[in-house]
BADRENSE-114017 format. One line per field, with one value per residue (C-alpha): residue number from 1; x, y, z. Coordinates in pm, 1 decimal, m for minus. Layout:
<pts>
resi (NUM,...);
u (X,...);
v (Y,...);
w (Z,...);
</pts>
This chain:
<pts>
resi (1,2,3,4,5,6,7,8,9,10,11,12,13,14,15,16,17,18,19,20,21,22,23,24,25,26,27,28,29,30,31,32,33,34,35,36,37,38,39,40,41,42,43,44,45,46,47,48,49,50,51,52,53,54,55,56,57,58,59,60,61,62,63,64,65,66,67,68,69,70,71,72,73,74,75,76,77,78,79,80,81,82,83,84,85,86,87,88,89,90,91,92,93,94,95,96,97,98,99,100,101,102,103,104,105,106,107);
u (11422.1,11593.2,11436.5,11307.9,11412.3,11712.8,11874.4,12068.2,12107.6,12082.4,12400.3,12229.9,12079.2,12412.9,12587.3,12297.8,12380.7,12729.2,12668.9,12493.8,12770.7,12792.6,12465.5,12392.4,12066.1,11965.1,12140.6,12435.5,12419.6,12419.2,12694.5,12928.3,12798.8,12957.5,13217.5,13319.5,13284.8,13407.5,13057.9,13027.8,12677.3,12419.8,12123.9,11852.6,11642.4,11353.4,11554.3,11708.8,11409.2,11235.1,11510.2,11574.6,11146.9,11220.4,11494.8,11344.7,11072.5,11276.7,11475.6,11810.2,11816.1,11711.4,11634.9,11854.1,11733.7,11585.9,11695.2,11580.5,11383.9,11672.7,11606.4,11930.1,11980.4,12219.0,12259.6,12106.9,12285.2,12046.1,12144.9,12529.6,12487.5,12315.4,12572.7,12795.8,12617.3,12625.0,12966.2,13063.4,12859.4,13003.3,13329.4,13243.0,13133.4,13445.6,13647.0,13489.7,13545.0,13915.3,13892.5,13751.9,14012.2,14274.8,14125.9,14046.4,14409.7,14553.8,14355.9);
v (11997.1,12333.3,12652.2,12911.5,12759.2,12614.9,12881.2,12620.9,12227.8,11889.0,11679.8,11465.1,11762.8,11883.3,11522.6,11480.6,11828.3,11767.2,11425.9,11580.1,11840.3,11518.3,11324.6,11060.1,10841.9,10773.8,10489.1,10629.5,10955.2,10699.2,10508.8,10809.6,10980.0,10614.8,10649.0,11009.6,11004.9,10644.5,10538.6,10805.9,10973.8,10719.2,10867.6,10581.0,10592.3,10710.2,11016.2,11059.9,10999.2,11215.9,11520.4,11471.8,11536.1,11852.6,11968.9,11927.5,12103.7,12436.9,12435.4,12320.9,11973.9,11887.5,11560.2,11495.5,11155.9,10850.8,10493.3,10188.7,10305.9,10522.3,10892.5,11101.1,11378.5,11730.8,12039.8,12381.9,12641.2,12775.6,12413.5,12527.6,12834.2,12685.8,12387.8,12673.2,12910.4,12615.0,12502.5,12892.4,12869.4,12587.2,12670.3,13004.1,12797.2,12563.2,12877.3,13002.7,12686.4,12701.6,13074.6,12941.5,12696.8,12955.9,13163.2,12889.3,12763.6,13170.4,13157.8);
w (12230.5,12245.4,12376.1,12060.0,11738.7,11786.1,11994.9,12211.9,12062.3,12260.1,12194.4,11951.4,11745.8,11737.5,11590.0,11340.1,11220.6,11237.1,11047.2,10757.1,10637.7,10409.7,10247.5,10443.4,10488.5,10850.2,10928.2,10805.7,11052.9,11313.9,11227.9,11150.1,11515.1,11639.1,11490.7,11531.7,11949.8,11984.1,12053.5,12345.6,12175.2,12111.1,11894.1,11831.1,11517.5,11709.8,11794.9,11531.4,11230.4,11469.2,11406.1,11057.5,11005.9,11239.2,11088.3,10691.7,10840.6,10953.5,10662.6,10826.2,10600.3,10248.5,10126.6,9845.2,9678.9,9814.0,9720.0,9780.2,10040.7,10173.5,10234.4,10173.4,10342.5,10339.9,10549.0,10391.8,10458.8,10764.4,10896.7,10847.4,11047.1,11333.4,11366.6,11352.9,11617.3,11850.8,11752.6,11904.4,12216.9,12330.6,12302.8,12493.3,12710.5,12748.5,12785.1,13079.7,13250.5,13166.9,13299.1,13633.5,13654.8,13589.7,13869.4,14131.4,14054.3,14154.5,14481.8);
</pts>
């Protein structure tokens, strides 16, 4: 899992997140993760029931109903601001690699 609380995600924390700007239930998350990378990130329900009970429990998720033995589930907004902390570091990241590039490419 990531080091502190949630100071850096894992790729699947990151889609589940990213999944649950919208309710979903669980088996929805995983389809629309599918769907989204073209079936590139895979997060199993072990994984990812194992998040969602991580993520209710620091306050990042709510459960918004359940139905028919479906649990629903939305981002809080702690949840919105760690997606989007990530969402930044990553991209810092992908910009020093295009720096590099830039730099290797001037040699």
């Amino acid at each position: 899992m990531a080091r502190k609380k949630l100071d850096t995600l894992t790729e699947q924390m990151y889609y589940v997140l990213l999944a649950l700007r919208q309710e979903r239930h669980g088996y929805g998350v995983m389809q629309y993760i599918a769907q989204l990378t073209d079936g590139r990130v895979n997060v199993g329900a072990g994984t990812l029931y194992a998040l969602l009970d991580r993520f209710e429990k620091d306050g990042l998720i709510d459960r918004t109903r359940t139905e028919e033995a479906r649990k629903y589930y939305c981002l809080t907004p702690e949840g919105e601001h760690a997606l989007h902390q990530e969402y930044e570091r990553l991209r810092r990241q992908a910009e020093d690699m295009e720096r590099a590039l830039r730099e290797e490419e001037g040699l």
